[in-house]
PyMOL Python script that loads the backbone (N, CA, C, O; Angstrom):
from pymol import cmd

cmd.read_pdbstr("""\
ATOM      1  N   UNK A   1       0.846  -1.181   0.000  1.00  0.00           N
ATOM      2  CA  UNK A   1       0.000   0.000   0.000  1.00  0.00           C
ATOM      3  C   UNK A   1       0.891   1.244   0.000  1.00  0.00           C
ATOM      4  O   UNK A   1       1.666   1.543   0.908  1.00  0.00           O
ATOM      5  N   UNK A   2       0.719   1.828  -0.955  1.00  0.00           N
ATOM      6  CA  UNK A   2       1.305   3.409  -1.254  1.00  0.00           C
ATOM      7  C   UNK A   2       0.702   4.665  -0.007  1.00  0.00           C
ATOM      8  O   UNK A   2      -0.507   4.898  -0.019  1.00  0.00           O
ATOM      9  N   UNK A   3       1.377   5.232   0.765  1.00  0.00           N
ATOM     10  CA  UNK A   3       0.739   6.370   1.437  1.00  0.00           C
ATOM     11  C   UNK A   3      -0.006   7.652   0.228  1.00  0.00           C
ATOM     12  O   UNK A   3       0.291   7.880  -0.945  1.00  0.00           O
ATOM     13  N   UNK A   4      -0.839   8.157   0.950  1.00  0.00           N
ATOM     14  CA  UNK A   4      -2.023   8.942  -0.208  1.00  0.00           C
ATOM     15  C   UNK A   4      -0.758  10.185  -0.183  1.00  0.00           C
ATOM     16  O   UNK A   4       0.263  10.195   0.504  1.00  0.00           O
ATOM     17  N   UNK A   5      -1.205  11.132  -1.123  1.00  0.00           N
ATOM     18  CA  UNK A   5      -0.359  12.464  -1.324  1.00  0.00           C
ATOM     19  C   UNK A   5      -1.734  13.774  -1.069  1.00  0.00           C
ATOM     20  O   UNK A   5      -2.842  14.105  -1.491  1.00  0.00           O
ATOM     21  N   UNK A   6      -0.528  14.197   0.071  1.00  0.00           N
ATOM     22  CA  UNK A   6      -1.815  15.474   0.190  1.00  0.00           C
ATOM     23  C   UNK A   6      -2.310  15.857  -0.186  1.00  0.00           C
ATOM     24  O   UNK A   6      -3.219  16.347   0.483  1.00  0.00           O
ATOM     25  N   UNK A   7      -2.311  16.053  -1.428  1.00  0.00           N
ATOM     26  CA  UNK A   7      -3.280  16.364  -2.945  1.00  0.00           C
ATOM     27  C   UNK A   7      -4.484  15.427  -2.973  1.00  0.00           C
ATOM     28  O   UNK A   7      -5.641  15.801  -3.163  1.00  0.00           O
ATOM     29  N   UNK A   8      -4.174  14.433  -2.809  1.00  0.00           N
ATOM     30  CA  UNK A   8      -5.330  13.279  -2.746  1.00  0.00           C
ATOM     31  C   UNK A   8      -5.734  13.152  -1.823  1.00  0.00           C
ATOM     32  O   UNK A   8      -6.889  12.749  -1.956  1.00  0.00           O
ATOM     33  N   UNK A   9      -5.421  13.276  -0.664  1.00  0.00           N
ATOM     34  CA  UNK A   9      -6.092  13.275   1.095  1.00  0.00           C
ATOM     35  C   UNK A   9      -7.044  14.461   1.038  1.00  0.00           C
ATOM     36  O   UNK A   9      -8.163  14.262   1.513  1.00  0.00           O
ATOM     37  N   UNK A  10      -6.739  15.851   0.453  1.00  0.00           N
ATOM     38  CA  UNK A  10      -7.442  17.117   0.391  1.00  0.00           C
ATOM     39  C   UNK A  10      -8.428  16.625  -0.754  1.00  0.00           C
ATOM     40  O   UNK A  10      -9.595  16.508  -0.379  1.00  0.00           O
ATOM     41  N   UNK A  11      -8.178  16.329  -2.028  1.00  0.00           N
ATOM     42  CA  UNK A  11      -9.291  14.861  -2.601  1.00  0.00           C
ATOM     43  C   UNK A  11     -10.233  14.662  -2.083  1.00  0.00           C
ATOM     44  O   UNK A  11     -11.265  15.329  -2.011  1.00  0.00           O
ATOM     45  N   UNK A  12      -9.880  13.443  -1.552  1.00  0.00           N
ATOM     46  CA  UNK A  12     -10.671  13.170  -0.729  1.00  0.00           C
ATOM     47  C   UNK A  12     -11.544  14.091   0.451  1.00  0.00           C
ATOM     48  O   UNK A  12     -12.733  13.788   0.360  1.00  0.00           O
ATOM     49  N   UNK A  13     -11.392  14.754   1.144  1.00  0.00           N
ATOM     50  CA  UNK A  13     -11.765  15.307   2.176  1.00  0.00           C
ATOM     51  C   UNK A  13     -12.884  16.218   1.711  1.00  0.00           C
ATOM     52  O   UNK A  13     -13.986  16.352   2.245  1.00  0.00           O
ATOM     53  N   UNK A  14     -12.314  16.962   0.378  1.00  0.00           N
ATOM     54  CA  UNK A  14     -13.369  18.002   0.043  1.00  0.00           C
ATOM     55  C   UNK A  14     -14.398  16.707  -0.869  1.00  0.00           C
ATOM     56  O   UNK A  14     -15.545  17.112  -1.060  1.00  0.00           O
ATOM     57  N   UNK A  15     -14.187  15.621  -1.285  1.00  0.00           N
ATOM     58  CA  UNK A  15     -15.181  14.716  -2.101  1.00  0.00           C
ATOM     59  C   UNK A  15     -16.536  14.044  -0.637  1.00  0.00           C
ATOM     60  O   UNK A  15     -17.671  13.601  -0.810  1.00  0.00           O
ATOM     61  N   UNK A  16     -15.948  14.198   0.343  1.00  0.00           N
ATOM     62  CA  UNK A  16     -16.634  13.460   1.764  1.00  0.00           C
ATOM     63  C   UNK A  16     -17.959  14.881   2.049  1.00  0.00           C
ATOM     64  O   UNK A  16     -19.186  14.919   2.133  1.00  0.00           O
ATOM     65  N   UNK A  17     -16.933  15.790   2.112  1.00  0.00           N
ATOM     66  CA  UNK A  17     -17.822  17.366   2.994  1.00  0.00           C
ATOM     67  C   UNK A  17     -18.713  17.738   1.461  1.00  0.00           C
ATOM     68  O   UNK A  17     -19.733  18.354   1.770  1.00  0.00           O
ATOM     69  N   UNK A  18     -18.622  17.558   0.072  1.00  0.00           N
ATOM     70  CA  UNK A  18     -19.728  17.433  -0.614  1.00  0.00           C
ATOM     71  C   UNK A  18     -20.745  16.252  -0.870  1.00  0.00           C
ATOM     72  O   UNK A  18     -21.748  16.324  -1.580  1.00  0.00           O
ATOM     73  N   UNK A  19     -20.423  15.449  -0.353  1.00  0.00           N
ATOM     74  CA  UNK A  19     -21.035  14.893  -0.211  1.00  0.00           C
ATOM     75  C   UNK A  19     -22.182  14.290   0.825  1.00  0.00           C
ATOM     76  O   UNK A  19     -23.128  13.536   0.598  1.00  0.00           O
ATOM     77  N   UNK A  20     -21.646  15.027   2.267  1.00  0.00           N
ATOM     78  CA  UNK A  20     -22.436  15.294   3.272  1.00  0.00           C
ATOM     79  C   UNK A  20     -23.389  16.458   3.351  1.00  0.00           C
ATOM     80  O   UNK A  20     -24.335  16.751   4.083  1.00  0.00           O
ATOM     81  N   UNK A  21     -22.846  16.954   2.428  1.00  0.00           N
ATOM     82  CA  UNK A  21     -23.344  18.549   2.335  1.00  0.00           C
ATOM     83  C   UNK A  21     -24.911  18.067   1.530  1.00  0.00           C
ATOM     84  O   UNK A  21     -26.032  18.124   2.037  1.00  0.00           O
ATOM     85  N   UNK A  22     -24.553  17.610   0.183  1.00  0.00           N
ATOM     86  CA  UNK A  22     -26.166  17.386  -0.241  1.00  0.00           C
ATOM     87  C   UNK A  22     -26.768  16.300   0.140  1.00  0.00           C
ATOM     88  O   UNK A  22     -27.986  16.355  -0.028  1.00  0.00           O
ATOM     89  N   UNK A  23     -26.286  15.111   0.694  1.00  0.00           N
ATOM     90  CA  UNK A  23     -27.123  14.115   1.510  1.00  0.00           C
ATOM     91  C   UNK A  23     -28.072  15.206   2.811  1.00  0.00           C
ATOM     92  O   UNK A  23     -29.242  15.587   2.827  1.00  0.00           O
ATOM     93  N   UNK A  24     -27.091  15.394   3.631  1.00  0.00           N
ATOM     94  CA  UNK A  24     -28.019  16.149   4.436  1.00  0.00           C
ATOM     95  C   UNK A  24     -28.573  17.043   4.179  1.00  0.00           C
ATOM     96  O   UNK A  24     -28.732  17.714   5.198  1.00  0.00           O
ATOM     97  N   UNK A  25     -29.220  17.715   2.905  1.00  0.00           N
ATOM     98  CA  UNK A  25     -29.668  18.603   2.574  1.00  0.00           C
ATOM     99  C   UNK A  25     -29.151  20.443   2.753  1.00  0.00           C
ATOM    100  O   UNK A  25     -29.651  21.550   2.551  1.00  0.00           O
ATOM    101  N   UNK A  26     -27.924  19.892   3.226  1.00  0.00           N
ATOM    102  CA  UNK A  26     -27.794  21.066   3.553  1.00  0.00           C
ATOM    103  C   UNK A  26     -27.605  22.573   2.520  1.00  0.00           C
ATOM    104  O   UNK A  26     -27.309  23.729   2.823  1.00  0.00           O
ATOM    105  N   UNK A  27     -28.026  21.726   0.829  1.00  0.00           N
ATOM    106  CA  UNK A  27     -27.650  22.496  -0.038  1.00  0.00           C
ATOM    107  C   UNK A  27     -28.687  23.301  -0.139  1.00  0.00           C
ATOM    108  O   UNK A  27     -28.491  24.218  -0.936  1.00  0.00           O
ATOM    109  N   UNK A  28     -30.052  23.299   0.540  1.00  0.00           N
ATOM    110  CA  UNK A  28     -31.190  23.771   0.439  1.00  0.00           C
ATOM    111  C   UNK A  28     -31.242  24.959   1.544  1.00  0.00           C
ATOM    112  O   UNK A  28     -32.231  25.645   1.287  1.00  0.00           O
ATOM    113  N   UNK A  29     -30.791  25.286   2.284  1.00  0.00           N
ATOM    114  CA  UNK A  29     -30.132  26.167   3.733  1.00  0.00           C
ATOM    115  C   UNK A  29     -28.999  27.039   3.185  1.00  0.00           C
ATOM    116  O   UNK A  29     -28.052  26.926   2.407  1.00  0.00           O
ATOM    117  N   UNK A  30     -29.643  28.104   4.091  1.00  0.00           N
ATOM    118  CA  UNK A  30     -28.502  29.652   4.414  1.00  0.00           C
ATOM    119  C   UNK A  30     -27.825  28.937   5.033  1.00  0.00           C
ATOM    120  O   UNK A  30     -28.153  27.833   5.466  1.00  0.00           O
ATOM    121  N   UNK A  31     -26.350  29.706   5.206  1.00  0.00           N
ATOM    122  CA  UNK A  31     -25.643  29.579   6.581  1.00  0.00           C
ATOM    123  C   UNK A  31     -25.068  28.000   6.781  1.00  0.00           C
ATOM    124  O   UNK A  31     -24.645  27.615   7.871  1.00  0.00           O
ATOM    125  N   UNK A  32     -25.107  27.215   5.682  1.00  0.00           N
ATOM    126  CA  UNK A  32     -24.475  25.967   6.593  1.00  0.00           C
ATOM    127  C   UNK A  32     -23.313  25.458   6.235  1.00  0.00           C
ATOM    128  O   UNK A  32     -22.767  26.295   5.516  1.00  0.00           O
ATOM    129  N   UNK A  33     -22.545  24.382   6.379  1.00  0.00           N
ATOM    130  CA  UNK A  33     -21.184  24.160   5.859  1.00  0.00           C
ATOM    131  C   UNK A  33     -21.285  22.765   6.877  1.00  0.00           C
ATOM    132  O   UNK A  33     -22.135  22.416   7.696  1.00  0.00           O
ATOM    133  N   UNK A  34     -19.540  21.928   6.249  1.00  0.00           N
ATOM    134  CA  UNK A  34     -19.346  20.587   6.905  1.00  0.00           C
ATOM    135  C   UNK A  34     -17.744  20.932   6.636  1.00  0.00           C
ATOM    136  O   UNK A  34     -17.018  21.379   5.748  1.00  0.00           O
ATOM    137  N   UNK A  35     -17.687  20.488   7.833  1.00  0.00           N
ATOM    138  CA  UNK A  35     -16.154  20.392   8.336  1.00  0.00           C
ATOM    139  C   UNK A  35     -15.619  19.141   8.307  1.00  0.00           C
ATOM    140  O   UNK A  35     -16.003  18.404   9.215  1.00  0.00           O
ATOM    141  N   UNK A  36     -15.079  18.825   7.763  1.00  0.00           N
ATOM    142  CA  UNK A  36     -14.070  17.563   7.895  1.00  0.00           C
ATOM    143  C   UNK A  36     -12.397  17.328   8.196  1.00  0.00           C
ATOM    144  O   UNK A  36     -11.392  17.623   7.549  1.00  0.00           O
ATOM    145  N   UNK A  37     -12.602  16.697   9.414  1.00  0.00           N
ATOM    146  CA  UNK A  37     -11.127  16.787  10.042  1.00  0.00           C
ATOM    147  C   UNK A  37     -10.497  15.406  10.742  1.00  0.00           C
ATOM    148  O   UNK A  37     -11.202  14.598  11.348  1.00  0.00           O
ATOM    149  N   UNK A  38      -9.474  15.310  10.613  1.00  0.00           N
ATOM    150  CA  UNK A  38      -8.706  14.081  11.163  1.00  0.00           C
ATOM    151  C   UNK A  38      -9.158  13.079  10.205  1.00  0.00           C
ATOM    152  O   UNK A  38     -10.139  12.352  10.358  1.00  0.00           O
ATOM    153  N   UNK A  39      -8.285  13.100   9.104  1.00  0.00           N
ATOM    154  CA  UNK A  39      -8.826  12.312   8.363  1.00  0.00           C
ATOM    155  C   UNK A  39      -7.581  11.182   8.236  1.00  0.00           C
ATOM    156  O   UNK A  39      -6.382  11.318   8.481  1.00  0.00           O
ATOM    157  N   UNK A  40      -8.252  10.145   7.812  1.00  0.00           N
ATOM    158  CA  UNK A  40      -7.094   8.916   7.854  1.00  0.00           C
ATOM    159  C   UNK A  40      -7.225   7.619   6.859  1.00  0.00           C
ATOM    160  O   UNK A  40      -8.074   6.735   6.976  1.00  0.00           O
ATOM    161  N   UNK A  41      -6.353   7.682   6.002  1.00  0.00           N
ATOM    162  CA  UNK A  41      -7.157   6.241   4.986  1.00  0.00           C
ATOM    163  C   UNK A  41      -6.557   5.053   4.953  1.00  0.00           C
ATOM    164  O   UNK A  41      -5.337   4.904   4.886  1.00  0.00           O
ATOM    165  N   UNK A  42      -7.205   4.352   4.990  1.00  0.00           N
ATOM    166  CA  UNK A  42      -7.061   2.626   5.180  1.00  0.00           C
ATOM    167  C   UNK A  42      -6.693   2.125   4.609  1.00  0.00           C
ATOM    168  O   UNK A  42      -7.862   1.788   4.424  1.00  0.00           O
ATOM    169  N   UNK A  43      -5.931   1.354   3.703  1.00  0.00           N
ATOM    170  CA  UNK A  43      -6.327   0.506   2.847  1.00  0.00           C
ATOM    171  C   UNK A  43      -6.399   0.684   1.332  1.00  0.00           C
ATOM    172  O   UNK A  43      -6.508  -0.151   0.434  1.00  0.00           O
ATOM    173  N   UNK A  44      -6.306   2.031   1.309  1.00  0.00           N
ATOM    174  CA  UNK A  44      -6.703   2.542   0.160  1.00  0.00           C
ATOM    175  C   UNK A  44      -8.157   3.123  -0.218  1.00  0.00           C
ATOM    176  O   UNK A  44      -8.390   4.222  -0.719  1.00  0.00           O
ATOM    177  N   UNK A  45      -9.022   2.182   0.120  1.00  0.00           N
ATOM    178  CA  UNK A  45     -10.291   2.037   0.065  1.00  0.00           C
ATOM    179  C   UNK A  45     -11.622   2.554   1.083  1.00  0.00           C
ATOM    180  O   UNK A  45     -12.824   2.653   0.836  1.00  0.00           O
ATOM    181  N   UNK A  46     -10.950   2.785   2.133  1.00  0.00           N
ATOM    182  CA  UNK A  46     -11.314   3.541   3.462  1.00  0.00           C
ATOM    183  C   UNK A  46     -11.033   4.744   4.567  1.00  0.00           C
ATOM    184  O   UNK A  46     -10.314   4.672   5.564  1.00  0.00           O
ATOM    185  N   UNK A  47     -11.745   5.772   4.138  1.00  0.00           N
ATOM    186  CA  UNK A  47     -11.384   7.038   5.071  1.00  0.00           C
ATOM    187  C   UNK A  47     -12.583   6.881   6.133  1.00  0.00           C
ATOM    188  O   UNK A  47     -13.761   6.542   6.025  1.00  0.00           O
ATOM    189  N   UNK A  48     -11.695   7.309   7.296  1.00  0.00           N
ATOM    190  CA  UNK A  48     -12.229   7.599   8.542  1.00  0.00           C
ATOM    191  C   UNK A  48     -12.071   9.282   8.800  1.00  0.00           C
ATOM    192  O   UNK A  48     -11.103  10.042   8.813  1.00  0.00           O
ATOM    193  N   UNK A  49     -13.251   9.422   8.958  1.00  0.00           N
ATOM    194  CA  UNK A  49     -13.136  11.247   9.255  1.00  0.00           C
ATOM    195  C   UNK A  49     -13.845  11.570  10.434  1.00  0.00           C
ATOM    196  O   UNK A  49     -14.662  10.794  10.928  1.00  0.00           O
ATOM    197  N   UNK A  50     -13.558  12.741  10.935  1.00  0.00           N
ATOM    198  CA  UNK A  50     -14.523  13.598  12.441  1.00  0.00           C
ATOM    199  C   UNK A  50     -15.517  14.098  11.330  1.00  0.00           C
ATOM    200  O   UNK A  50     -15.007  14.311  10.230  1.00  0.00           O
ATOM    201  N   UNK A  51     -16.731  14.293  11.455  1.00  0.00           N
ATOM    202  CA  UNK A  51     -17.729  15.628  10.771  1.00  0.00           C
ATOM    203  C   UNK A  51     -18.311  16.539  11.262  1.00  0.00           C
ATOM    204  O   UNK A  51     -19.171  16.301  12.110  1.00  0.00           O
ATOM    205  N   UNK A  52     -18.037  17.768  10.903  1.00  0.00           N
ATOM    206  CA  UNK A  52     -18.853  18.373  11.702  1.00  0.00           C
ATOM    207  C   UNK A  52     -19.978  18.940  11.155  1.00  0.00           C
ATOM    208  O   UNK A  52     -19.542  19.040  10.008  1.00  0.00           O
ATOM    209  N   UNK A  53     -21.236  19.448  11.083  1.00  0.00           N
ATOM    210  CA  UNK A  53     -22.363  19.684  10.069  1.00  0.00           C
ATOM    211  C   UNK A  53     -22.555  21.005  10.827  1.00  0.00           C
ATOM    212  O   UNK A  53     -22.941  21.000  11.996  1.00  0.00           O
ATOM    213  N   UNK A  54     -22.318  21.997  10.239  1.00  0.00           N
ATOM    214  CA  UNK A  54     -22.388  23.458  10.751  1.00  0.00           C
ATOM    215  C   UNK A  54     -24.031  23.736  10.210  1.00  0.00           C
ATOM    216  O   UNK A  54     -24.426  23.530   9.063  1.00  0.00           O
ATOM    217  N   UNK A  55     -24.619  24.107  11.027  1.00  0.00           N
ATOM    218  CA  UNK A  55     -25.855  25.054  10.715  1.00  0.00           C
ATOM    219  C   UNK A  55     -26.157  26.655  11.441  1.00  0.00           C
ATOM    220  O   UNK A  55     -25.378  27.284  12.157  1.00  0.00           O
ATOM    221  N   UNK A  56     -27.063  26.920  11.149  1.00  0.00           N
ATOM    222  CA  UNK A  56     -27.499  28.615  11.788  1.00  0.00           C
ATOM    223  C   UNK A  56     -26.980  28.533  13.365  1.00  0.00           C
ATOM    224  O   UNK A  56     -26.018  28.982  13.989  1.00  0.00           O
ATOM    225  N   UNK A  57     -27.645  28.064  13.538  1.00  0.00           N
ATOM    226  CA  UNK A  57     -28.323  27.700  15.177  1.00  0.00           C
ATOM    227  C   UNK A  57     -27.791  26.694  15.904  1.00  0.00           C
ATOM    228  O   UNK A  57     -27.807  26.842  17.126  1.00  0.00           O
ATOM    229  N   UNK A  58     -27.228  25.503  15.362  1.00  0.00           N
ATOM    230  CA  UNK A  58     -26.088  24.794  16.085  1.00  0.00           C
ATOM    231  C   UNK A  58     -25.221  24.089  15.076  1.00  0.00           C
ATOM    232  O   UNK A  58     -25.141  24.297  13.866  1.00  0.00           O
ATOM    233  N   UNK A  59     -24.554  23.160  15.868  1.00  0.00           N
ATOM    234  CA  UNK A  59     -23.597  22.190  15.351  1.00  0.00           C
ATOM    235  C   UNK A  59     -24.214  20.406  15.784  1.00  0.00           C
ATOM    236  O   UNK A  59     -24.888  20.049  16.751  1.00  0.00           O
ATOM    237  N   UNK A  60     -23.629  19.554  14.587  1.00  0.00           N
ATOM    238  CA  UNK A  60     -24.027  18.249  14.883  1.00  0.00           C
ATOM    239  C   UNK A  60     -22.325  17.840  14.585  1.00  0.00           C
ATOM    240  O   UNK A  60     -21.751  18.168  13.547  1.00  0.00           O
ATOM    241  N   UNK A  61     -21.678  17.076  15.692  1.00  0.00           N
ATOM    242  CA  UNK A  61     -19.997  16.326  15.296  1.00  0.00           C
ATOM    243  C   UNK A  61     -20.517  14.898  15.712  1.00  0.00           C
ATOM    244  O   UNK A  61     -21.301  14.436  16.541  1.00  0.00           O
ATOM    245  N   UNK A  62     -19.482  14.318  14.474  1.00  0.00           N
ATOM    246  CA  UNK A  62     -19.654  12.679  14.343  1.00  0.00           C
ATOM    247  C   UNK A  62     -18.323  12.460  14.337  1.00  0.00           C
ATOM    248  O   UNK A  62     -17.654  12.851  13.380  1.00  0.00           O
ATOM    249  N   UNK A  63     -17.850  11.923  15.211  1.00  0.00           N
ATOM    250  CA  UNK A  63     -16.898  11.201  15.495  1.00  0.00           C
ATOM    251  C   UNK A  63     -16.653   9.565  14.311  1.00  0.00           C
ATOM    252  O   UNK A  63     -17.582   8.894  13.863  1.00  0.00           O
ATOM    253  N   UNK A  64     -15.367   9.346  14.108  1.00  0.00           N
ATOM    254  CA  UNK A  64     -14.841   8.441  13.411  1.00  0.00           C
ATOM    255  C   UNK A  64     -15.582   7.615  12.113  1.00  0.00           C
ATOM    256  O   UNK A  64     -15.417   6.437  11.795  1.00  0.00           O
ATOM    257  N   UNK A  65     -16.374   8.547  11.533  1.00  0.00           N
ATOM    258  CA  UNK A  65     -17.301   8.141  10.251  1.00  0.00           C
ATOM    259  C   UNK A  65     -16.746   7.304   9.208  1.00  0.00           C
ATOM    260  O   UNK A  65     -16.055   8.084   8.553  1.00  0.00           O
ATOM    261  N   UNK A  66     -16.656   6.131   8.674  1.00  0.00           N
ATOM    262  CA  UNK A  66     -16.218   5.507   7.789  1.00  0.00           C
ATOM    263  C   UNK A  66     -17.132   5.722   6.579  1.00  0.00           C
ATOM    264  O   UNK A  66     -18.347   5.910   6.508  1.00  0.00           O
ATOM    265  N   UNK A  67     -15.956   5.617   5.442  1.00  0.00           N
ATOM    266  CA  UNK A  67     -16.267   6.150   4.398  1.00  0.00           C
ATOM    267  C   UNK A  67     -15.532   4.852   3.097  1.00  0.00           C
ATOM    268  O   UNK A  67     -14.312   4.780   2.946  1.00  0.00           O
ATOM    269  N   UNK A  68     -16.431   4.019   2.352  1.00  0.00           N
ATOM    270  CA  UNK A  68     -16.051   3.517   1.478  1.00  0.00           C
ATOM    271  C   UNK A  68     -15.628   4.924  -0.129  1.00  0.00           C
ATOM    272  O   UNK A  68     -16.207   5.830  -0.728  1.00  0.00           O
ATOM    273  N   UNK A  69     -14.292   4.230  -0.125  1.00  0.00           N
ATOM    274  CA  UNK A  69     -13.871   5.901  -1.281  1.00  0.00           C
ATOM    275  C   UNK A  69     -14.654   4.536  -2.444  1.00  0.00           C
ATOM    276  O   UNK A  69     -15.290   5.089  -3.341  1.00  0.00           O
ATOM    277  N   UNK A  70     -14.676   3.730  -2.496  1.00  0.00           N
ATOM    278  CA  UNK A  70     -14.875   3.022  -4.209  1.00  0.00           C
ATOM    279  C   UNK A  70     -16.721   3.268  -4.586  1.00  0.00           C
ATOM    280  O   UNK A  70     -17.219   3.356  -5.708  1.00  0.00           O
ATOM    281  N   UNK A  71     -17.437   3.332  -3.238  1.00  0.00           N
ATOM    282  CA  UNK A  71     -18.810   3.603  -3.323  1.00  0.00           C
ATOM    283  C   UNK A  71     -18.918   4.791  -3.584  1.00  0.00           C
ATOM    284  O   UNK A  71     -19.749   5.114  -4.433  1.00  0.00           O
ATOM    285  N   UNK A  72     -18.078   5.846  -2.907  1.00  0.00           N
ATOM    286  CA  UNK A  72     -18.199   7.055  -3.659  1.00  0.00           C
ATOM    287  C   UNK A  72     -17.519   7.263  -4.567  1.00  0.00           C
ATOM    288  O   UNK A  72     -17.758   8.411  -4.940  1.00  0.00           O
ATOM    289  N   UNK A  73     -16.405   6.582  -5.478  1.00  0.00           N
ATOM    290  CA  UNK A  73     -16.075   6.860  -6.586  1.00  0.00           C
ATOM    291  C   UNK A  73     -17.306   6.539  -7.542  1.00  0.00           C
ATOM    292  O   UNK A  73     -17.827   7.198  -8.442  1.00  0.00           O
ATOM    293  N   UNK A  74     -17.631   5.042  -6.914  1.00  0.00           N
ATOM    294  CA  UNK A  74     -19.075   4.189  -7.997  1.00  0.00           C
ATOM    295  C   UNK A  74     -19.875   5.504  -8.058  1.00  0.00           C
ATOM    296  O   UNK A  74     -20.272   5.728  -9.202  1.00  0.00           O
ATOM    297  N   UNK A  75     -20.242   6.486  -7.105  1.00  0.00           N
ATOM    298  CA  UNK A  75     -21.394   7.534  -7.285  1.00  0.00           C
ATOM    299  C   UNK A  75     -20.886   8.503  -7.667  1.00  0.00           C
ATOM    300  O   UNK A  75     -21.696   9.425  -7.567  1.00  0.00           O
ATOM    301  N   UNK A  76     -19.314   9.055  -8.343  1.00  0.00           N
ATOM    302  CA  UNK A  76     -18.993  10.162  -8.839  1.00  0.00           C
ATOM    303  C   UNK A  76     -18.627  11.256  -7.642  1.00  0.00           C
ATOM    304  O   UNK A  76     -18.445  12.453  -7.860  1.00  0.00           O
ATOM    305  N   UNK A  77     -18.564  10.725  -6.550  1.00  0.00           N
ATOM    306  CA  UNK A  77     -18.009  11.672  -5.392  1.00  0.00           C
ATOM    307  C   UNK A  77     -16.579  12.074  -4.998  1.00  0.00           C
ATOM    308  O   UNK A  77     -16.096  13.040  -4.407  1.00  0.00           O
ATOM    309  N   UNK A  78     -15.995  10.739  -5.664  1.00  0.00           N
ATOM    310  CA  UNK A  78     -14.710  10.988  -5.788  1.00  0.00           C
ATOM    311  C   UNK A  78     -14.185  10.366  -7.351  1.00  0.00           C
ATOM    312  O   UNK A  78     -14.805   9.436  -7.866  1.00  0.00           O
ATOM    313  N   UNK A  79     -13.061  10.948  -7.982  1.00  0.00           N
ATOM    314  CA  UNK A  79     -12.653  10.960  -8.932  1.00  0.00           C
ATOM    315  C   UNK A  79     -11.189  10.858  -9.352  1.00  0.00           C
ATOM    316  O   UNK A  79     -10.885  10.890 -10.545  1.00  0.00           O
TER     317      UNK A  79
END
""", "prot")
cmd.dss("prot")
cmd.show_as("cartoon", "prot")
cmd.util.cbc("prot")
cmd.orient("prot")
């Protein structure tokens, strides 16, 4: 297994926070954003991230979220 290149970790990271972004609807909302931090990949095939889902009025953080990258490549989330 090859270590990822920060280019591809940042890749990845911004392919995760759009993709949380319109699952949770948040593309339909003022004011919101997703933070993604501590990110770490597995295998090749697996990132583990913190999330954070910024809205108006509060915050929702998810701790250690697994993330298949080939399901989101299969859906065009990552590339």
């Amino acid at each position: 297994m090859t270590k990822p290149t920060k280019q591809k970790i940042a890749e990845i990271k911004d392919k995760i926070a759009d993709f949380e972004y319109v699952k949770n609807g948040m593309h339909r909302l003022n004011g919101t954003s997703v933070d993604v931090r501590n990110i770490r990949v597995r295998k090749e095939d697996k990132a583990i991230v913190d999330i954070i889902l910024i809205f108006e009025d509060r915050q929702e953080k998810y701790n250690e979220v697994e993330y298949d990258l080939k399901l989101l490549e299969a859906r065009e989330w990552v590339k």
